[in-house]
NUDO-209318 format. One record per residue (C-alpha): residue number from 0; chain; x negated, y negated, z negated. Coordinates in Angstrom, 3 decimals, padded with zeros to 6 digits. Layout:
! NUDO-209318
+-----+-----+----------+----------+----------+
: seq : mol :     east :    north :       up :
+-----+-----+----------+----------+----------+
: NUM :   A :        X :        Y :        Z :
...
+-----+-----+----------+----------+----------+
END
This chain:
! NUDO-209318
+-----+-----+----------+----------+----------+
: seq : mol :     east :    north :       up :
+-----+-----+----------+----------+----------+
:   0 :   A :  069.918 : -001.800 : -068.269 :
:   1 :   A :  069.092 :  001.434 : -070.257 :
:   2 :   A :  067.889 :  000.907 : -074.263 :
:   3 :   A :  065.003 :  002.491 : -074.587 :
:   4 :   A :  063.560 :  003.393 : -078.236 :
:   5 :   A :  060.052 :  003.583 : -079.070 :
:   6 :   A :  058.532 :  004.422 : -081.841 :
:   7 :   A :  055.328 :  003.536 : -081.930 :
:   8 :   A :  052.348 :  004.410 : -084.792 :
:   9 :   A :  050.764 :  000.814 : -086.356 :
:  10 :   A :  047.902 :  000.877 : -088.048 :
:  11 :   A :  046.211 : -002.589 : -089.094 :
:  12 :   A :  043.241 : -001.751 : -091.718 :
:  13 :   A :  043.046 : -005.831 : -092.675 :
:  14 :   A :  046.063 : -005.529 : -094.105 :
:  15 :   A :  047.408 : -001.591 : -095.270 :
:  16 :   A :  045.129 :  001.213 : -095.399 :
:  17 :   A :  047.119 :  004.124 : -093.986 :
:  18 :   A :  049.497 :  003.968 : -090.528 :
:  19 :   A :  052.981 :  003.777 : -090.774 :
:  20 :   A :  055.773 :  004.232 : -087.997 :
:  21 :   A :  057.433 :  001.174 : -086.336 :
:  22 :   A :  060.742 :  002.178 : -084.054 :
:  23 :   A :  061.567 : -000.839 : -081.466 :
:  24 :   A :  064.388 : -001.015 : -078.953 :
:  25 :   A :  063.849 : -001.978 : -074.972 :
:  26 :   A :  066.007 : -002.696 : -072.669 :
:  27 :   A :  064.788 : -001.794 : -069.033 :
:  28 :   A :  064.877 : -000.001 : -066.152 :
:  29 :   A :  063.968 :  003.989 : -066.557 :
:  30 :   A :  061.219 :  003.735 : -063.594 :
:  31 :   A :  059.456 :  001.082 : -065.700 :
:  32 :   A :  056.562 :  001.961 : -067.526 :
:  33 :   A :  056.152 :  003.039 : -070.563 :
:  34 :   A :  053.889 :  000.177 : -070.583 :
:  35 :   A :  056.433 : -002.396 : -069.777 :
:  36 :   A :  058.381 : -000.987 : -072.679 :
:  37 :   A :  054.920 : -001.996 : -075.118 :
:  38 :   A :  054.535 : -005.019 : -073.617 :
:  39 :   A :  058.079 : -006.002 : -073.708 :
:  40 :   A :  058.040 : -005.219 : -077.300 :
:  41 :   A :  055.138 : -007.372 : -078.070 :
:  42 :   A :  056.550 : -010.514 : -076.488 :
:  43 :   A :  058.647 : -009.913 : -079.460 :
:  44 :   A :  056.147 : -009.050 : -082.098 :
:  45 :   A :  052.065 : -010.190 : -081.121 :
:  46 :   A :  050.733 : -008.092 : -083.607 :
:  47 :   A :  051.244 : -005.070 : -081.640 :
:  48 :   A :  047.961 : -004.201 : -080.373 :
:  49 :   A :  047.446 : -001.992 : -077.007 :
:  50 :   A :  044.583 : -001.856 : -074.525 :
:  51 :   A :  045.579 : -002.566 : -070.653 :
:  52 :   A :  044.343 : -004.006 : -067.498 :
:  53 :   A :  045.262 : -002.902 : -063.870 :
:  54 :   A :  048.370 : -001.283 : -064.696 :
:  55 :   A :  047.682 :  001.365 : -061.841 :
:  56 :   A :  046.577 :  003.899 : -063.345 :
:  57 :   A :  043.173 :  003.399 : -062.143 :
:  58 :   A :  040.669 :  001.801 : -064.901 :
:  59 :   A :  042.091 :  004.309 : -067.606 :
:  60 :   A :  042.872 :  001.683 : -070.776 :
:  61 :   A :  046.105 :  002.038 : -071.532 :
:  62 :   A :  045.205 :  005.668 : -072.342 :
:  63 :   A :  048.030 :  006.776 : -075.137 :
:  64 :   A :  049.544 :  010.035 : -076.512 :
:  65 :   A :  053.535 :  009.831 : -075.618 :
:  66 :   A :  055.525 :  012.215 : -077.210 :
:  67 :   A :  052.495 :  014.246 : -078.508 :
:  68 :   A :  050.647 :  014.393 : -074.697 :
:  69 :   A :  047.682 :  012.437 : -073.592 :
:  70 :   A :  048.434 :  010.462 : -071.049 :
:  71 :   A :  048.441 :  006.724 : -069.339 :
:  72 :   A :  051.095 :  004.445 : -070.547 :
:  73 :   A :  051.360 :  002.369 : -067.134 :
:  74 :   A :  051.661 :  006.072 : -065.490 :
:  75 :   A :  054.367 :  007.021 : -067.272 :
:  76 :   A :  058.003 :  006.209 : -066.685 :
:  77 :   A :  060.196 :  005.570 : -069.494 :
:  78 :   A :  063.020 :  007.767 : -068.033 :
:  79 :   A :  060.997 :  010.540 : -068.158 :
:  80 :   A :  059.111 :  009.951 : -071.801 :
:  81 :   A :  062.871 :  009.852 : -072.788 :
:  82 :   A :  063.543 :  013.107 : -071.136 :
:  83 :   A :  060.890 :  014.534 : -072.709 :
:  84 :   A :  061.598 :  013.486 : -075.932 :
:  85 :   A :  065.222 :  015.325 : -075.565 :
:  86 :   A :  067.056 :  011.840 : -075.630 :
:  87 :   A :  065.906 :  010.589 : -078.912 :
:  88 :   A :  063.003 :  008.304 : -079.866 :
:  89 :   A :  059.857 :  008.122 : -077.726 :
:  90 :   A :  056.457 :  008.703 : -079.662 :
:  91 :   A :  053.614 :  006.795 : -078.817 :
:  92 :   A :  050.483 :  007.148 : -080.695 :
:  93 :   A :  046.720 :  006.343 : -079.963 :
:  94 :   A :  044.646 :  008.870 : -078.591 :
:  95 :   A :  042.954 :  011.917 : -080.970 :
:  96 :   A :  039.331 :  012.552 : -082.229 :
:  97 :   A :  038.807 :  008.157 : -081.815 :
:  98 :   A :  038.690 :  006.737 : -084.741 :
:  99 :   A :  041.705 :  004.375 : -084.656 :
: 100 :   A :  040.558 :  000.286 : -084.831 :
: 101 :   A :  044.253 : -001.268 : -084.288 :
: 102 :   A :  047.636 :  000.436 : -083.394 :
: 103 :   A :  047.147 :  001.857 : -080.075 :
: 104 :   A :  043.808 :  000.767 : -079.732 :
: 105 :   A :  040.776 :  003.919 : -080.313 :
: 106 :   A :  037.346 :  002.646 : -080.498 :
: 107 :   A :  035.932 :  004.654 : -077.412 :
: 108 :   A :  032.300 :  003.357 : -077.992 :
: 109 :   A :  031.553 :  005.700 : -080.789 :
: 110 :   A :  033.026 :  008.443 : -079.316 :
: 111 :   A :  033.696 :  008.434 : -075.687 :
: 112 :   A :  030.789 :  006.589 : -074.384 :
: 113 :   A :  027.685 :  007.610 : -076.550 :
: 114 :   A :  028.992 :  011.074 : -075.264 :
: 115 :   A :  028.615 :  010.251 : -071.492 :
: 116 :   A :  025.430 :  008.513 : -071.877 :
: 117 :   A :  024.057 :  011.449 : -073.831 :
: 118 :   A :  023.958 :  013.107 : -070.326 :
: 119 :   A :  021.917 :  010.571 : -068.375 :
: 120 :   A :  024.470 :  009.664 : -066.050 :
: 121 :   A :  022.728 :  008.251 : -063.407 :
: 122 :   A :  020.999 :  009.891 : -060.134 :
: 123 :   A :  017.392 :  010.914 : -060.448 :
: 124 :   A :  016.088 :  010.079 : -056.948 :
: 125 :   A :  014.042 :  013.035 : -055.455 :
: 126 :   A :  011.006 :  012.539 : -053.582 :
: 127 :   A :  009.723 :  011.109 : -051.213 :
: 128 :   A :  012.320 :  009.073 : -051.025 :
: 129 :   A :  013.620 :  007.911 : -047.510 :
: 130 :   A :  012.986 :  005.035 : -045.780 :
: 131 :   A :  016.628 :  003.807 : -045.834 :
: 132 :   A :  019.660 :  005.266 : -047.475 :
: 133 :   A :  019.933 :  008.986 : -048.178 :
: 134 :   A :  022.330 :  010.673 : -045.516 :
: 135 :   A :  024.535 :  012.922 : -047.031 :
: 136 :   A :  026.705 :  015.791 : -045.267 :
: 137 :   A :  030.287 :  015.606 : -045.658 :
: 138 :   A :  030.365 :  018.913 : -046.427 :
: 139 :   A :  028.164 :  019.091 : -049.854 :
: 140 :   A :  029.896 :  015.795 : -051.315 :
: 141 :   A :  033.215 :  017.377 : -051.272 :
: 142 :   A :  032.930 :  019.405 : -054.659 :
: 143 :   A :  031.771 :  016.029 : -056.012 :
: 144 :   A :  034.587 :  013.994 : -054.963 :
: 145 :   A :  036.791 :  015.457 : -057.829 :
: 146 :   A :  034.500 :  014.321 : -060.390 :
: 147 :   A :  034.326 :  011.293 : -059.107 :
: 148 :   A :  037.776 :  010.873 : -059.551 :
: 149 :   A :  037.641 :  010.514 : -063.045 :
: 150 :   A :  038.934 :  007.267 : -064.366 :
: 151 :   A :  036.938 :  007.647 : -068.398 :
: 152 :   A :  040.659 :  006.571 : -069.691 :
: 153 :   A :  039.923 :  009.511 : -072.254 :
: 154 :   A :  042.651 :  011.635 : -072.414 :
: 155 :   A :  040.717 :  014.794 : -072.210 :
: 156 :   A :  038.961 :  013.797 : -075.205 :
: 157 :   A :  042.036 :  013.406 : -077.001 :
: 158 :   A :  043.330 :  016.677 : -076.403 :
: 159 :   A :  039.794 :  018.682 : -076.592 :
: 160 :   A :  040.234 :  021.602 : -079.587 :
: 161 :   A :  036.475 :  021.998 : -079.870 :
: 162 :   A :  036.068 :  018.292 : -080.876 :
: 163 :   A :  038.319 :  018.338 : -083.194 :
: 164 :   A :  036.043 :  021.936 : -084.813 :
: 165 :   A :  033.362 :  020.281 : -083.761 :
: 166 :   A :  032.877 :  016.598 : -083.912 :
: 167 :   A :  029.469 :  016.677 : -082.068 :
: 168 :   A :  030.287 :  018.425 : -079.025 :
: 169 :   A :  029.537 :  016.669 : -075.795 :
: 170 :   A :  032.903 :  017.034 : -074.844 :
: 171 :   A :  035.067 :  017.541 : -071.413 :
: 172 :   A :  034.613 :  014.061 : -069.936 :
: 173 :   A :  030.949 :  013.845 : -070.641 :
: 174 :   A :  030.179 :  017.190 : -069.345 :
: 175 :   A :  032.667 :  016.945 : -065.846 :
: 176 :   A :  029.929 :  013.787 : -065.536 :
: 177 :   A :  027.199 :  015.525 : -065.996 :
: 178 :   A :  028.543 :  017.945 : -063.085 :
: 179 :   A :  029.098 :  015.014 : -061.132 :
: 180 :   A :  025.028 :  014.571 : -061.126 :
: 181 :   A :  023.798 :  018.245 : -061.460 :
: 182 :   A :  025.656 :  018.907 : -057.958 :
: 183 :   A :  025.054 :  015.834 : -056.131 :
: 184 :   A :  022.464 :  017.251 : -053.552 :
: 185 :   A :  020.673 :  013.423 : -053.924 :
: 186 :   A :  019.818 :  014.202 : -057.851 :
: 187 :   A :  016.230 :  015.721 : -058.662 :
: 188 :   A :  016.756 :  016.339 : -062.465 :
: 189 :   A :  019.569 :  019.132 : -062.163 :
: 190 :   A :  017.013 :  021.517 : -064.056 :
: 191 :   A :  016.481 :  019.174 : -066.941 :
: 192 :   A :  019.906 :  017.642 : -067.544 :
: 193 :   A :  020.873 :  021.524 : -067.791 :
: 194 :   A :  017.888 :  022.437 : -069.866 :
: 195 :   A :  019.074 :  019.680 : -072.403 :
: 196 :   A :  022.930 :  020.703 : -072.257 :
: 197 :   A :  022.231 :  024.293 : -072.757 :
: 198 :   A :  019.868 :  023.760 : -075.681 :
: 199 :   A :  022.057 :  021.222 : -077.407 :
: 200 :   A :  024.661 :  023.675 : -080.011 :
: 201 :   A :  027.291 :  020.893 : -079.794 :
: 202 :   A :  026.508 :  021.022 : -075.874 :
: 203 :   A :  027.592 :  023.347 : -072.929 :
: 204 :   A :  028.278 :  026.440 : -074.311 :
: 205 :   A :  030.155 :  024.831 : -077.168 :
: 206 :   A :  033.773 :  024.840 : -075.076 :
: 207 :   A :  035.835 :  027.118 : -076.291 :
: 208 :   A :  038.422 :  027.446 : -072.790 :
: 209 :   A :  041.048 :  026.461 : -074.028 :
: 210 :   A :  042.545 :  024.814 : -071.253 :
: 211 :   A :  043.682 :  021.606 : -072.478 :
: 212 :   A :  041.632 :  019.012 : -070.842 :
: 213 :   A :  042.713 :  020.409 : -067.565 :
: 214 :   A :  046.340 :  019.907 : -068.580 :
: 215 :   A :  045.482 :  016.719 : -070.123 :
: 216 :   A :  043.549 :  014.474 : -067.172 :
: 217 :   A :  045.761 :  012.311 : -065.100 :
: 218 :   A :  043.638 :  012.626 : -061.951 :
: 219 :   A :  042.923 :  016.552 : -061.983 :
: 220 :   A :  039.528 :  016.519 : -062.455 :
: 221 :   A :  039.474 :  019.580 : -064.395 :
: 222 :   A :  036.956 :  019.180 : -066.479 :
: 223 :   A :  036.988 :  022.638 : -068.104 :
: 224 :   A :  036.764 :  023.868 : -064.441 :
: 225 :   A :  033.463 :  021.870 : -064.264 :
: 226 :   A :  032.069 :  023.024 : -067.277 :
: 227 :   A :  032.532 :  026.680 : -066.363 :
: 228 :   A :  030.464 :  025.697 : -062.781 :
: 229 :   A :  027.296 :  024.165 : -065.356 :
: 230 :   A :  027.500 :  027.308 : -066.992 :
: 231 :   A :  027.055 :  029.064 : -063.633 :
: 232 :   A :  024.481 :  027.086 : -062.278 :
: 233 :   A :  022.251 :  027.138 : -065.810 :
: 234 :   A :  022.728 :  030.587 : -065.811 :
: 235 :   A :  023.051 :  032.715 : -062.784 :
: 236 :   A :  021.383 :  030.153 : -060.938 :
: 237 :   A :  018.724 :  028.839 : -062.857 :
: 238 :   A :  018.280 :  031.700 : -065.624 :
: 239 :   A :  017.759 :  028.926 : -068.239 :
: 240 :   A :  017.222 :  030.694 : -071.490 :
: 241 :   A :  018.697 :  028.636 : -074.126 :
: 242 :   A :  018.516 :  029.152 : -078.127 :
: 243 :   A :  022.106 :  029.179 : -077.925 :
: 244 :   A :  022.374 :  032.675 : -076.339 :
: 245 :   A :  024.351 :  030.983 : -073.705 :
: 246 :   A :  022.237 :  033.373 : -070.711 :
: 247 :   A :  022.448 :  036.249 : -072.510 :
: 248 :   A :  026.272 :  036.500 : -073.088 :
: 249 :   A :  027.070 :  035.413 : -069.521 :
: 250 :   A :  025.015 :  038.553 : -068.865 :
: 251 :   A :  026.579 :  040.779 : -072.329 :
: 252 :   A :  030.447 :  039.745 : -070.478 :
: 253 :   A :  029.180 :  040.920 : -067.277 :
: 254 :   A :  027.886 :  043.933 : -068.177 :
: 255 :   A :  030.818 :  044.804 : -070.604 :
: 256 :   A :  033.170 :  044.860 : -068.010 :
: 257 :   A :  031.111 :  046.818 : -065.474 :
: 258 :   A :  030.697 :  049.135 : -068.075 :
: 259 :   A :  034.342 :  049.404 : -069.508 :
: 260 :   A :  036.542 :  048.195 : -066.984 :
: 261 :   A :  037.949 :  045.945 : -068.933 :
: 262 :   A :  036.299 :  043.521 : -071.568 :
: 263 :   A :  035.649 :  045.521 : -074.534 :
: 264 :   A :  035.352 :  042.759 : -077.626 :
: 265 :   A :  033.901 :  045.216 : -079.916 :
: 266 :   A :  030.784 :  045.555 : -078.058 :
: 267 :   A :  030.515 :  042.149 : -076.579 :
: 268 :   A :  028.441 :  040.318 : -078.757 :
: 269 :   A :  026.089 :  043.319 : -079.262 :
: 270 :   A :  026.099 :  043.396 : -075.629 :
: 271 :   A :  025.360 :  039.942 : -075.749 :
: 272 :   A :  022.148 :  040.365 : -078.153 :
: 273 :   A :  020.892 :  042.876 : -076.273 :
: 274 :   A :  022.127 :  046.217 : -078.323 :
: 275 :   A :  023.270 :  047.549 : -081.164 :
: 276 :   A :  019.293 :  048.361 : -082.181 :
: 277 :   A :  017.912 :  044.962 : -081.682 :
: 278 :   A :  016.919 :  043.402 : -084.834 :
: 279 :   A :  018.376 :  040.231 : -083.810 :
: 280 :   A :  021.393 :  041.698 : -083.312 :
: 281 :   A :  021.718 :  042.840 : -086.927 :
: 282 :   A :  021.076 :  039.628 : -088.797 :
: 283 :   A :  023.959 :  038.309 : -086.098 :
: 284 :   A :  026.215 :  041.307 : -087.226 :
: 285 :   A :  025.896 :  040.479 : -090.702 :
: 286 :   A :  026.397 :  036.775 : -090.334 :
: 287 :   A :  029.802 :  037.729 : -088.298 :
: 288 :   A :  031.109 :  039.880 : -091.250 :
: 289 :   A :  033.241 :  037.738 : -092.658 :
: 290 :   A :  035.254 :  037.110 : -089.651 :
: 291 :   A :  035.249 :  040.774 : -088.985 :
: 292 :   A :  036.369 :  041.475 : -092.029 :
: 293 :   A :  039.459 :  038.828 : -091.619 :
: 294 :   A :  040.391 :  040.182 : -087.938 :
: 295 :   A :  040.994 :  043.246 : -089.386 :
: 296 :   A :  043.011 :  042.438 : -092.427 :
: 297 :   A :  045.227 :  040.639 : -089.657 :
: 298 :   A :  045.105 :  043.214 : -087.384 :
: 299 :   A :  043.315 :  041.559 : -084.731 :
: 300 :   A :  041.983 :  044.895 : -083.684 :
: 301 :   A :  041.563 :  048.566 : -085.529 :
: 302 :   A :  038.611 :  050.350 : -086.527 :
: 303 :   A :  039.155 :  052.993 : -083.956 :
: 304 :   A :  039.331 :  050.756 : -080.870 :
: 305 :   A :  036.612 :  048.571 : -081.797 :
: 306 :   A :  034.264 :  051.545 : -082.262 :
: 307 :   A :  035.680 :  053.372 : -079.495 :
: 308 :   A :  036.425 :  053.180 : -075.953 :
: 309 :   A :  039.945 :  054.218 : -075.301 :
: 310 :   A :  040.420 :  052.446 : -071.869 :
: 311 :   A :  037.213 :  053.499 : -070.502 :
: 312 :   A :  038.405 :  056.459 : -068.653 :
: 313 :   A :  041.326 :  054.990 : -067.423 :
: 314 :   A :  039.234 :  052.818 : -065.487 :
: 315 :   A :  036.710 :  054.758 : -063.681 :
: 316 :   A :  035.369 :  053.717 : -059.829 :
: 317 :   A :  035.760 :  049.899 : -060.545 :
: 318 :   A :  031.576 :  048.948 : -060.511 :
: 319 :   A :  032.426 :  048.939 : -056.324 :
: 320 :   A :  034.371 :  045.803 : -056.673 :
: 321 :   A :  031.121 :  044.361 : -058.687 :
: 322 :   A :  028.680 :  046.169 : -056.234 :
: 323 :   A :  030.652 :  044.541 : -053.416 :
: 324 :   A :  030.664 :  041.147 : -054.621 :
: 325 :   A :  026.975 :  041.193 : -055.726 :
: 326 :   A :  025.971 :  042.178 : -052.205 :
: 327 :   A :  027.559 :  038.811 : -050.906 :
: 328 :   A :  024.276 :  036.801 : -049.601 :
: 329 :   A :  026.128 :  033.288 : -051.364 :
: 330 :   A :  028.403 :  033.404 : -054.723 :
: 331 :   A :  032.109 :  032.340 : -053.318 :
: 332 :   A :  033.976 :  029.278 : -055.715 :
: 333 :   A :  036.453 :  028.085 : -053.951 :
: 334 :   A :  037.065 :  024.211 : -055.137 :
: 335 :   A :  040.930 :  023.969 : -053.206 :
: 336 :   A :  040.093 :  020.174 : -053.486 :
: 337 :   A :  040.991 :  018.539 : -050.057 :
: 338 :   A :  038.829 :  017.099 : -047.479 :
: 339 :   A :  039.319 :  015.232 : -044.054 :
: 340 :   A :  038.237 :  012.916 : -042.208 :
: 341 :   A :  039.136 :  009.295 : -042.008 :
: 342 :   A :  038.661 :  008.372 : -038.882 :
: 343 :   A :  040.239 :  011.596 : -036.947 :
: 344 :   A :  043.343 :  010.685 : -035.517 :
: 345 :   A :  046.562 :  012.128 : -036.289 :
: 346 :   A :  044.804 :  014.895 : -038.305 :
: 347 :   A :  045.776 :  015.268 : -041.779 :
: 348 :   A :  043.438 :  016.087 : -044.771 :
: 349 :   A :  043.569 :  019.614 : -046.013 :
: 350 :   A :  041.626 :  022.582 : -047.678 :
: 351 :   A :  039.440 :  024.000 : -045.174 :
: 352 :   A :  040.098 :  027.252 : -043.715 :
: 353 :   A :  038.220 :  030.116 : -041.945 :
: 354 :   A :  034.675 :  031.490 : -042.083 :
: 355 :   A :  033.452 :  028.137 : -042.912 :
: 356 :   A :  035.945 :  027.272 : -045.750 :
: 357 :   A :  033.200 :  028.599 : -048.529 :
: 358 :   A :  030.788 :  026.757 : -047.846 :
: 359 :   A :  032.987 :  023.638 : -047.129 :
: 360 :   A :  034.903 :  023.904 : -050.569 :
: 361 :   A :  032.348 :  026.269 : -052.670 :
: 362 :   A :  031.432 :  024.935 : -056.724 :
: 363 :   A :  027.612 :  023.796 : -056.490 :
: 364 :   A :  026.712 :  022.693 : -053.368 :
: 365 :   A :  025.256 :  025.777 : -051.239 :
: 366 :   A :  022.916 :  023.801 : -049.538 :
: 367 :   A :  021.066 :  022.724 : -053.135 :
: 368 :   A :  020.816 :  025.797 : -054.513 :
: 369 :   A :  019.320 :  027.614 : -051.329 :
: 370 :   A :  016.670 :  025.004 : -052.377 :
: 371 :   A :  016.598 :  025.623 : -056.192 :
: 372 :   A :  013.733 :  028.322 : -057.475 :
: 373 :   A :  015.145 :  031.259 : -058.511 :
: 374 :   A :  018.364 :  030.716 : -057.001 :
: 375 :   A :  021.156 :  034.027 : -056.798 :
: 376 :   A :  024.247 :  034.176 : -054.721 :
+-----+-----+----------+----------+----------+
END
């Protein structure tokens, strides 16, 4: 059998304040588990403490960091955490922004799950209500199927840069669930669960795109993907005005690039305001100084480009492409999550195709918001 080394972060606040590292040796197989390797090393010592149960990778508690990445101990194989770690020890730690109870365990109560309750995950039945059950098309549950995937082990909260700014925000896996709801076609409170997450400053417009809870989630949820679609749907859907400016700069970005060609930062959050000659937009100006004045002693951009427009002619003739798009009678976001049918013989599940493939595998469901007031393709 292979030796394995792990070297795993204790922390025990009954007895030592601070966490210290703890390097064990395992002897098994490199498909086991990373998992295994734990387990096997706490026949030998009970004190190490790690939450499990299926060891499937489908209830999410064994959710770890391994060699600096989120990620499911019983999903990982200790052949290739020891690949990763370039042959030497492999690092296991418990999961980021969580305060830390015991060794591996995070206490996801304080955290994790006030989070997703803060977004009232549940279905607000619209009325009148059927007689029986509510018959749903194939069709507009597909974009919620990848939600639904997600397993709440956690590991997108770990990772999220925004949290760790910003204790406060929602965060990735609360928000992918409130997506889960706001496009279900079977929900009635869309409006208000958006209303609530655009208001909120630790709330939707808080993510900062950086990418990482996409990388992070073991089931591909994508939760910054599903973030971006609330933003949508609050926005160019339901022109929610929110006191976080959220509407207007979806509009500022817009119109920057149709104006520019190409996203022009020094006018974007003036664009965003409204223009240069709003008063609002002066007090924000003034309050951004600082971090002006740093970009430019770092040479994030010049004087000259910021008050100028040197790509602007370079670009001329691309407002078509937005002309063309905006004509469209329904906004195009393709999903590429896969849908089929059980019970088709000899067919195998794939990403739809042809004329009807947008409406199949669009972001919100079409069919909803052709029903929503003030809808816009």
């Amino acid at each position: 059998m292979p030796e394995y080394t792990l070297r795993l972060q204790r922390f025990s606040p009954q007895t030592r304040p601070e966490p210290w590292w703890e390097e064990v040796t395992v002897e098994l197989d490199r498909h086991h588990s990373v998992l295994d390797g734990i387990l096997e090393a706490k026949e030998r010592d009970g004190t190490i403490a790690i939450r499990y149960s299926c060891r499937a990778a489908i209830c999410g508690s064994c959710g770890v960091r391994i060699n600096g990445r989120p990620g499911l101990a019983c999903h990982t194989q200790l052949g290739e955490a020891a690949q990763a770690a370039s042959g030497g020890a492999i690092v296991i730690e418990p999961m980021g922004n969580m305060p830390v109870l015991k060794d591996l365990i995070v206490d996801m109560d304080t955290v994790h799950w006030r989070k997703v309750k803060q977004v009232r995950p549940w279905l607000v039945a619209a009325e009148p209500q059927p007689e029986r059950e509510y018959i749903v098309p194939h069709e507009t549950m597909v974009d919620v199927t990848q939600t639904m995937a997600c397993i709440q082990c956690g590991a997108c909260v770990s990772d999220c840069l925004s949290m760790e700014v910003d204790p406060l925000f929602v965060g990735p896996a609360a928000l992918a669930k409130a997506y889960r709801f706001v496009s279900d076609p079977r929900d009635a409170d869309d409006r208000g669960r958006l209303r609530d997450l655009a208001e909120d400053p630790h709330g939707l417009y808080d993510c900062t795109h950086c990418f990482n809870c996409v990388d992070a989630c073991p089931k591909g949820v994508a939760p910054m993907n599903q973030i971006m679609r609330l933003r949508r749907i609050a926005g160019s859907d339901l022109e929610i005005d929110d006191a976080n400016n959220g509407l207007r700069h979806e509009h500022g970005f817009v119109d920057n690039v149709r104006k520019n060609g190409l996203l022009h930062e020094g006018d974007l959050l003036t664009d965003s305001y409204g223009g240069k000659l709003k008063p609002r937009t002066v007090f924000v100006l003034f309050d951004s100084l600082p971090g002006i004045l740093q970009a430019l002693r770092r040479r994030k951009f010049s004087l000259h480009a910021a008050l100028g427009h040197p790509h602007r002619d370079a670009r001329r003739g691309h407002q078509r492409y937005f002309d063309r798009i905006e004509a469209r009678p329904e906004r195009v976001e393709l999903n590429l999550y896969f849908s089929g049918y059980e019970d088709d013989p000899g067919s195998t599940p794939s990403v739809p195709t042809g004329e009807d493939s947008a409406a199949v595998a669009s972001g919100p469901n079409p069919r909803k918001l052709r029903d929503r007031p003030g809808a816009t393709s």
